[in-house]
PyMOL commands that place a pseudoatom at each C-alpha (Angstrom):
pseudoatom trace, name=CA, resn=UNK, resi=1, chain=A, elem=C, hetatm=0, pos=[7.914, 10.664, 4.329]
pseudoatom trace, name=CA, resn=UNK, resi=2, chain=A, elem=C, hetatm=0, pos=[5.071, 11.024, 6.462]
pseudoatom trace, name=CA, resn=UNK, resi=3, chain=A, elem=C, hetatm=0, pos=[6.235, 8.365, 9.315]
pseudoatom trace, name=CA, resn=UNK, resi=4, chain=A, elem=C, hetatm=0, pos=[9.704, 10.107, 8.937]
pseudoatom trace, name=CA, resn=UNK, resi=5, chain=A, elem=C, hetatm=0, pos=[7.850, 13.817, 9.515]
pseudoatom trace, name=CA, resn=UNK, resi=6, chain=A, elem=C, hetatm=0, pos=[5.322, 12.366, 12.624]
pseudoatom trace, name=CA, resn=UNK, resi=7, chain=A, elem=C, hetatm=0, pos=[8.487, 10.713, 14.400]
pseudoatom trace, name=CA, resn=UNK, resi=8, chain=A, elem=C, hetatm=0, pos=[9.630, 14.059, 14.477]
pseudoatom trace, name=CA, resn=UNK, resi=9, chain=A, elem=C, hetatm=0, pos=[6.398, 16.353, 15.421]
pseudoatom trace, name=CA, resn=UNK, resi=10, chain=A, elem=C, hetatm=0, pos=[5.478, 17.039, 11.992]
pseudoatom trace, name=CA, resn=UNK, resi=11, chain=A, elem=C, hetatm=0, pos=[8.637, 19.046, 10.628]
pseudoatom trace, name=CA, resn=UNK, resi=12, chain=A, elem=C, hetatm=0, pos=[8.408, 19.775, 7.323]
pseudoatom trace, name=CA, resn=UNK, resi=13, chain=A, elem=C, hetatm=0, pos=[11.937, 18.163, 6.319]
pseudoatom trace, name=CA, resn=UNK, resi=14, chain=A, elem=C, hetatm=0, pos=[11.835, 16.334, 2.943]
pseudoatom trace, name=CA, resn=UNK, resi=15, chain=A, elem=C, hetatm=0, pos=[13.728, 12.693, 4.137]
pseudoatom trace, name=CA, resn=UNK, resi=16, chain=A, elem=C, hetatm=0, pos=[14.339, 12.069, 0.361]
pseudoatom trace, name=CA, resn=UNK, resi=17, chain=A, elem=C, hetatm=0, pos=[15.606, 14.894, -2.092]
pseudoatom trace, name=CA, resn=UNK, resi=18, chain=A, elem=C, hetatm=0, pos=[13.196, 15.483, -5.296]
pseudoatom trace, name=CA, resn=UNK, resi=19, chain=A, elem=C, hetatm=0, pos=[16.227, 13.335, -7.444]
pseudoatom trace, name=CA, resn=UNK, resi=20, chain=A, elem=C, hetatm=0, pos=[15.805, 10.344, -5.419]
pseudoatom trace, name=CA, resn=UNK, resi=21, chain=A, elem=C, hetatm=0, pos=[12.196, 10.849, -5.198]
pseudoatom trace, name=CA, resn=UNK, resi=22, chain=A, elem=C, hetatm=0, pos=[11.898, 10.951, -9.147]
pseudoatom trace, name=CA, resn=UNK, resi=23, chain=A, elem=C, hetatm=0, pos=[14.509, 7.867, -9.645]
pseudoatom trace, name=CA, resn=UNK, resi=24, chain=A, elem=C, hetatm=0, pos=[12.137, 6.075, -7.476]
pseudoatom trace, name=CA, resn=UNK, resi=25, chain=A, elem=C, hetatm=0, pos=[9.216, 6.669, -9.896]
pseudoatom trace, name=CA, resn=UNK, resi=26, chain=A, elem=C, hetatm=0, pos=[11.006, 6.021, -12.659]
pseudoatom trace, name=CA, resn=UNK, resi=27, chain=A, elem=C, hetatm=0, pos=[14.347, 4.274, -12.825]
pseudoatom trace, name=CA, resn=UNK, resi=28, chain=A, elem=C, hetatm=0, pos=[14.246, 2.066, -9.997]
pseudoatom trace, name=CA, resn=UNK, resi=29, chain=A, elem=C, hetatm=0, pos=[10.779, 0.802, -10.209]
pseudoatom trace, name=CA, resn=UNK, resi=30, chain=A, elem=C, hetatm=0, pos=[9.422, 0.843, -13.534]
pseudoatom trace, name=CA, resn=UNK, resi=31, chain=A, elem=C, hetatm=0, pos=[11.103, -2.145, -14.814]
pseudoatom trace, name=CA, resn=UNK, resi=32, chain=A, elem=C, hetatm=0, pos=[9.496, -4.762, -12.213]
pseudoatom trace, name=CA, resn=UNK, resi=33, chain=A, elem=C, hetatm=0, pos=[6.113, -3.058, -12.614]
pseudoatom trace, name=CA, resn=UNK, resi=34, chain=A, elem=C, hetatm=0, pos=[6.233, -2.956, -16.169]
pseudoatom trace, name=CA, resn=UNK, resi=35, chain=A, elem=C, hetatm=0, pos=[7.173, -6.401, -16.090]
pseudoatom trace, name=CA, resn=UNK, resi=36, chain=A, elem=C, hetatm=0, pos=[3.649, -7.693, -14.793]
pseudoatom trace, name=CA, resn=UNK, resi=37, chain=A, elem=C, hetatm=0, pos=[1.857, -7.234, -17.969]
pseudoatom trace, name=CA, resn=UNK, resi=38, chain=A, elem=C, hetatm=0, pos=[3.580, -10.568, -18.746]
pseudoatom trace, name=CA, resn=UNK, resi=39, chain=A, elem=C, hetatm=0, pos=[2.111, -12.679, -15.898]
pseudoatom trace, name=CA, resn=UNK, resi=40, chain=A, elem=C, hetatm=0, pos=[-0.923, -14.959, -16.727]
pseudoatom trace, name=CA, resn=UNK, resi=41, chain=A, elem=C, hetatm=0, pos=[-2.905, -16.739, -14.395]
pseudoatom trace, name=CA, resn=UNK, resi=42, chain=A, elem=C, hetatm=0, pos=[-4.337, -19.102, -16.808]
pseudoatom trace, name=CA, resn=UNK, resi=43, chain=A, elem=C, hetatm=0, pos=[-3.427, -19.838, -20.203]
pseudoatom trace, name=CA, resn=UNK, resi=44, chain=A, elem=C, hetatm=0, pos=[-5.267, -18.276, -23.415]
pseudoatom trace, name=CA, resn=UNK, resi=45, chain=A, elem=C, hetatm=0, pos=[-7.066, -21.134, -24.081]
pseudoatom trace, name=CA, resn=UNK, resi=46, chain=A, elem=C, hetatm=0, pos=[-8.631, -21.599, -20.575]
pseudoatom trace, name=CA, resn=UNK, resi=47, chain=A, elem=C, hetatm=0, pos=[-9.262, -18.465, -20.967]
pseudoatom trace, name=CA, resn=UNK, resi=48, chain=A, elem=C, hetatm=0, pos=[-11.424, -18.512, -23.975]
pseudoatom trace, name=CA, resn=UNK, resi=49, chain=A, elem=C, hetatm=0, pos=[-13.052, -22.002, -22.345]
pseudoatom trace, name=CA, resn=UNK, resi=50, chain=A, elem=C, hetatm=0, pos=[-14.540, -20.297, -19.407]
pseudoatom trace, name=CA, resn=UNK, resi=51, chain=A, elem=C, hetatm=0, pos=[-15.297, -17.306, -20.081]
pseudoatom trace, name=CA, resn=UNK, resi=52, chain=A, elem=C, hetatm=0, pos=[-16.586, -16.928, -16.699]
pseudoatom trace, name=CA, resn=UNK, resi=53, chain=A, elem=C, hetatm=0, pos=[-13.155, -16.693, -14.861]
pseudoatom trace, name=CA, resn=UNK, resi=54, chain=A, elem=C, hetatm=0, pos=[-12.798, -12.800, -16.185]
pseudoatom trace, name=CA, resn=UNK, resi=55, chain=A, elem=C, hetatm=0, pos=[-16.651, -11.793, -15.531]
pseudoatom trace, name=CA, resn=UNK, resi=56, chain=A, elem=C, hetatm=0, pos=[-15.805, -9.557, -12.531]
pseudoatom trace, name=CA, resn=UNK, resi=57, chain=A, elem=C, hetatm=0, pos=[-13.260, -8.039, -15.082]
pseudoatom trace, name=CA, resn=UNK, resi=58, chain=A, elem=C, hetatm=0, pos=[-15.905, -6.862, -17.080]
pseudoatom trace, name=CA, resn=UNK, resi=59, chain=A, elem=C, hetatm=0, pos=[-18.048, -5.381, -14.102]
pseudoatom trace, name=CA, resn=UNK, resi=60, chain=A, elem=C, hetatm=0, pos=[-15.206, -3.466, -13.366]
pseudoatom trace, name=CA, resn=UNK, resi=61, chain=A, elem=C, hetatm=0, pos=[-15.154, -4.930, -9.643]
pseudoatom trace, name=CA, resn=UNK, resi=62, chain=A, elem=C, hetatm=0, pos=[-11.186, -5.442, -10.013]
pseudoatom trace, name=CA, resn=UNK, resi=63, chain=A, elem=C, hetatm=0, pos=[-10.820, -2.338, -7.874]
pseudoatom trace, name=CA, resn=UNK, resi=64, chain=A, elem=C, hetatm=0, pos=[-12.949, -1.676, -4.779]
pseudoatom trace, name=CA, resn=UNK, resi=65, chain=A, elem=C, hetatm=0, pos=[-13.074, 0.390, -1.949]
pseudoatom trace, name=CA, resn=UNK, resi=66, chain=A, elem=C, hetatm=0, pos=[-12.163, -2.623, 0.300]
pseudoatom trace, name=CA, resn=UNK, resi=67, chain=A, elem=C, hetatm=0, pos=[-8.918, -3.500, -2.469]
pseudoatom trace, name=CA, resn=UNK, resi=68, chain=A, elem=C, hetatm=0, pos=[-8.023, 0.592, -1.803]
pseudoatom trace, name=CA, resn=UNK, resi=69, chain=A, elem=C, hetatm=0, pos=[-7.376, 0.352, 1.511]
pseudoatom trace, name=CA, resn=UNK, resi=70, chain=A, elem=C, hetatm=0, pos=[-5.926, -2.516, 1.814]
pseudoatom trace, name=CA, resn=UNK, resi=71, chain=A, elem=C, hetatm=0, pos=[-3.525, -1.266, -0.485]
pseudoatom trace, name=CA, resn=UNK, resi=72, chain=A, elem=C, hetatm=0, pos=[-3.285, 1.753, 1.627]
pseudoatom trace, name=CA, resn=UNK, resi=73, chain=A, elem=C, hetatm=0, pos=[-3.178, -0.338, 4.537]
pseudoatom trace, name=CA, resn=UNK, resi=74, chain=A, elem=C, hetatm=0, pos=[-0.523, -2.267, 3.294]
pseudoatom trace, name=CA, resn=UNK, resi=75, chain=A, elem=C, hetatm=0, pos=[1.835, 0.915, 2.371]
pseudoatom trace, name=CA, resn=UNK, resi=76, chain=A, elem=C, hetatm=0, pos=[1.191, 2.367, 5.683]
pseudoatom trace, name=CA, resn=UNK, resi=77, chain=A, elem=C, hetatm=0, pos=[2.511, -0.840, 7.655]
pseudoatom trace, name=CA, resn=UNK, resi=78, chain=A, elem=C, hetatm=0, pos=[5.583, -0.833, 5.462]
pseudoatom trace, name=CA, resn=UNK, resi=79, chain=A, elem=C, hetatm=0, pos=[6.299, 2.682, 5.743]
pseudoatom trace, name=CA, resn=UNK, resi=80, chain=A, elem=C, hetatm=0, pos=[6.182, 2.616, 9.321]
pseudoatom trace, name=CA, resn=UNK, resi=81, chain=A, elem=C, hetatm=0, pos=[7.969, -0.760, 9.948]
pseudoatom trace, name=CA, resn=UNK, resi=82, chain=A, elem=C, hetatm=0, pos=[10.901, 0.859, 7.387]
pseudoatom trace, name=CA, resn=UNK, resi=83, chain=A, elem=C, hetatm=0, pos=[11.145, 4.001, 9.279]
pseudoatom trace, name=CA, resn=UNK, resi=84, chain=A, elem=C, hetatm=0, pos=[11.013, 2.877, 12.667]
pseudoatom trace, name=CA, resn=UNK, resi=85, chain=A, elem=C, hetatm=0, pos=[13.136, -0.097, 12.168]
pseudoatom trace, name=CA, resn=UNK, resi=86, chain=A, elem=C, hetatm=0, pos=[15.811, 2.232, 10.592]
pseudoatom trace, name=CA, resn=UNK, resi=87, chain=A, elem=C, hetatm=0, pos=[15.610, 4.295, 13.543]
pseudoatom trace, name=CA, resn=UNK, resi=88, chain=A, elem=C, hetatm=0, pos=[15.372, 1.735, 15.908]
pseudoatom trace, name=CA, resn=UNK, resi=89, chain=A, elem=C, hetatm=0, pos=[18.234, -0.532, 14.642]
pseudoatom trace, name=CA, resn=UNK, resi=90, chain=A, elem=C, hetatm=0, pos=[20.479, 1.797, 13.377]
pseudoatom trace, name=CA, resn=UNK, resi=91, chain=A, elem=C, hetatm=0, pos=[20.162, 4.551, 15.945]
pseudoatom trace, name=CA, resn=UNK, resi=92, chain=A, elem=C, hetatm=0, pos=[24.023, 5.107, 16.352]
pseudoatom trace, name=CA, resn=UNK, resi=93, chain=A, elem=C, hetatm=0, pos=[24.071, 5.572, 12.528]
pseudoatom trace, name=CA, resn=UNK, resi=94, chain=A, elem=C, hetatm=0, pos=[21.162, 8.200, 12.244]
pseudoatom trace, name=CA, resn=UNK, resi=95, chain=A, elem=C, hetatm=0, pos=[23.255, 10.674, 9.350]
pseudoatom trace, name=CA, resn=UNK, resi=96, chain=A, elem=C, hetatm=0, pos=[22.489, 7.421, 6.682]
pseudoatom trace, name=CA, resn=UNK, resi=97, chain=A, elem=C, hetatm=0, pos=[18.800, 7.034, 7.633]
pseudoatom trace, name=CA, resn=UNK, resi=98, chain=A, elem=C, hetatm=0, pos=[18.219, 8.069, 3.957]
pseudoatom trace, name=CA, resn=UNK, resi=99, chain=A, elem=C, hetatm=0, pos=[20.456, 5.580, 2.620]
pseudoatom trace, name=CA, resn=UNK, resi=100, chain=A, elem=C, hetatm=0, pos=[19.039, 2.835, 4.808]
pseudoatom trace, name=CA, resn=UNK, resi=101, chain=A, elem=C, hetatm=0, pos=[15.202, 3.438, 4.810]
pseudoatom trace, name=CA, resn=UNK, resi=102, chain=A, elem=C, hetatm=0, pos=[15.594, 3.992, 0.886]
pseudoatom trace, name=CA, resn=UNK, resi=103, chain=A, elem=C, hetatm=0, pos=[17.592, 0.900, 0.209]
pseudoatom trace, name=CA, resn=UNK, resi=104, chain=A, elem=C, hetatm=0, pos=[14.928, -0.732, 2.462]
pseudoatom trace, name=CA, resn=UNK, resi=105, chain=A, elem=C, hetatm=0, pos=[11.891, 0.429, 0.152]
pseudoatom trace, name=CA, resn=UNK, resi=106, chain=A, elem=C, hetatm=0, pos=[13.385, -0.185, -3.069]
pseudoatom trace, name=CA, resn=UNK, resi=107, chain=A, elem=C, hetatm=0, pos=[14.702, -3.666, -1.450]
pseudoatom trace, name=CA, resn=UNK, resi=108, chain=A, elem=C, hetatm=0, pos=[10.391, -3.708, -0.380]
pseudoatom trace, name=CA, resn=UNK, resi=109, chain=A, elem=C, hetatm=0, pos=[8.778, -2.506, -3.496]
pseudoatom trace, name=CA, resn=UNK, resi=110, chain=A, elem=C, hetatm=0, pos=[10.790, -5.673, -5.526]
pseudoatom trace, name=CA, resn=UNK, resi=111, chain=A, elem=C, hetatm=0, pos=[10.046, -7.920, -3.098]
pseudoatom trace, name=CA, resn=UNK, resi=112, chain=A, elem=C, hetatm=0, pos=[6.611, -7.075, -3.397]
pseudoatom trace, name=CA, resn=UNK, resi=113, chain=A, elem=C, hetatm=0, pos=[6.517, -7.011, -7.362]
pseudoatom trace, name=CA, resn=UNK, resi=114, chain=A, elem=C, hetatm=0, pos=[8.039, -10.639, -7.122]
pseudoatom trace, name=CA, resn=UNK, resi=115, chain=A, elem=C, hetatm=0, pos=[5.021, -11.810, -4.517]
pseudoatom trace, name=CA, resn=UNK, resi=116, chain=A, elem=C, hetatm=0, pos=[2.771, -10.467, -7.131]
pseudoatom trace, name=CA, resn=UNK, resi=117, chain=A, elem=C, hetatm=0, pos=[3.806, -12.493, -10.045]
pseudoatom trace, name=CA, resn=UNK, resi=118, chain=A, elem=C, hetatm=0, pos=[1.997, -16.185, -10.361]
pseudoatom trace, name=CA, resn=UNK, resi=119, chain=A, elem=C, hetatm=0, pos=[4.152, -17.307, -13.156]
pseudoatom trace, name=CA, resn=UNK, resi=120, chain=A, elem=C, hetatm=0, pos=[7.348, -15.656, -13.500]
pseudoatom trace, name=CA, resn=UNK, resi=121, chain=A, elem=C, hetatm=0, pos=[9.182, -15.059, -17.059]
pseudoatom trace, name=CA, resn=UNK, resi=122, chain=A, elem=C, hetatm=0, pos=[12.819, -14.836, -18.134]
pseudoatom trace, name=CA, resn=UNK, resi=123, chain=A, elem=C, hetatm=0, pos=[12.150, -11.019, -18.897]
pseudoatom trace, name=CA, resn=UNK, resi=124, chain=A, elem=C, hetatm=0, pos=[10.233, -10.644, -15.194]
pseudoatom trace, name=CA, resn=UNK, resi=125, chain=A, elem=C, hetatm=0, pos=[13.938, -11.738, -13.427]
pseudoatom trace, name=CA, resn=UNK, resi=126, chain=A, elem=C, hetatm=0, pos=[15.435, -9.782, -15.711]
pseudoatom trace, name=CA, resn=UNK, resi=127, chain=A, elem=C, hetatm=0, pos=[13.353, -6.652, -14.867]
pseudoatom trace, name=CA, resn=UNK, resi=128, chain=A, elem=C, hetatm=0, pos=[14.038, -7.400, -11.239]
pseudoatom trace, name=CA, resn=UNK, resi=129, chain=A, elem=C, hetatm=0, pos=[17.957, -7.250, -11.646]
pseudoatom trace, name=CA, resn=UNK, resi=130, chain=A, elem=C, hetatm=0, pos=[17.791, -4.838, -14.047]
pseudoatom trace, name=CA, resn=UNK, resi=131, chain=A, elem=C, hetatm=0, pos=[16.141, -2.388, -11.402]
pseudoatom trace, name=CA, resn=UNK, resi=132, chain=A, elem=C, hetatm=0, pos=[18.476, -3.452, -8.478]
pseudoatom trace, name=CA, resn=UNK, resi=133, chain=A, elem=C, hetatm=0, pos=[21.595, -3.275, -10.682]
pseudoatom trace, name=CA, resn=UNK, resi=134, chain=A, elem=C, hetatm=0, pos=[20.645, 0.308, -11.459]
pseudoatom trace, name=CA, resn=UNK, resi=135, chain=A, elem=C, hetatm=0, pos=[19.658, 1.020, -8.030]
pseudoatom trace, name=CA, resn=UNK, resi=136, chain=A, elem=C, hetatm=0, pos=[23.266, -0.222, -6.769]
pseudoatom trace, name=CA, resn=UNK, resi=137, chain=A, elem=C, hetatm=0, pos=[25.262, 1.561, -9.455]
pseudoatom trace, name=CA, resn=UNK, resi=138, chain=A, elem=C, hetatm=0, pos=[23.701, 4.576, -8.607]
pseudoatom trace, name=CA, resn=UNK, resi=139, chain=A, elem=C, hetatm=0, pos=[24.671, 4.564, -5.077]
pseudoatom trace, name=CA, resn=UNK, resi=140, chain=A, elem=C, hetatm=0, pos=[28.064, 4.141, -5.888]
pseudoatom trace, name=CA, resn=UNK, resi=141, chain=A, elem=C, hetatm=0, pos=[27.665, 7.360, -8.629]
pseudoatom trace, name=CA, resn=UNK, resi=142, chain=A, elem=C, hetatm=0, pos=[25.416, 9.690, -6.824]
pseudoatom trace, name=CA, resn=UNK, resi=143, chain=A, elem=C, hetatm=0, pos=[26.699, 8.933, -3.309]
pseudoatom trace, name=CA, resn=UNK, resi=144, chain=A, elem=C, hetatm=0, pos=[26.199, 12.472, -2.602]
pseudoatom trace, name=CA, resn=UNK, resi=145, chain=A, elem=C, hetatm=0, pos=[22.732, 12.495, -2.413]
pseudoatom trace, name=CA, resn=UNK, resi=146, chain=A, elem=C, hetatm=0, pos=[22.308, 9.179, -0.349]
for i in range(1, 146): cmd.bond("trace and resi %d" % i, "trace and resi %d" % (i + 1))
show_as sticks, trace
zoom trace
């Protein structure tokens, strides 16, 4: 939204209506996201052998300043390369920008969840098709709002 709204000189046009906005919080991405409390990087009993491997866990270092904005960093790169690639490649077709650049971040965000996971689980794939099975029924049902 705010790439789409600099592009052009900071209107205040919404790009995505509140519904798809809300079905991107919850329907489309929660499954993949939820889905990451299952990944392990080691097994328990590693785990409980060295102790050690978790101590920055316990500081409560897991989340930094420098980890925030990379994250931030991160987002902003893919926001920008979504929007301007939409507009750049599919300039003739500029009335479904919001179909494209939102297919393109929900197509982003499970492509990142999956880059995430170290060791994947039958319910993880399931989670990821799940979410994209939902995503692609509901274009076909709410085609008015894409």
């Amino acid at each position: 939204q705010a790439v789409f709204s600099t592009v052009f000189y900071f209107v205040s046009v919404a790009l995505y209506e509140g519904f798809l906005m809300v079905g991107y919080a919850t329907v489309y991405t929660m499954f993949p996201v939820f889905s990451l409390v299952l990944d392990v990087d080691v097994s328990a009993k590693t785990a409980m052998l060295y102790p050690e491997l978790y101590k920055d866990l316990a500081k409560s270092r897991s989340l930094s300043f420098k980890t925030f904005f990379g994250w931030i960093l991160i987002s902003v790169y893919q926001g920008g390369i979504i929007m301007y690639g939409a507009l750049l490649l599919f300039d003739s077709e500029f009335i479904h920008i919001v179909a494209i650049t939102f297919t393109s971040l929900i197509l982003t965000e499970l492509l990142m969840v999956a880059l995430t996971i170290r060791t994947w689980h039958l319910l993880m794939v399931l989670a990821e098709l799940t979410s994209f099975g939902i995503y692609i029924v509901s274009l076909v049902i709410l085609n008015k709002y894409f």
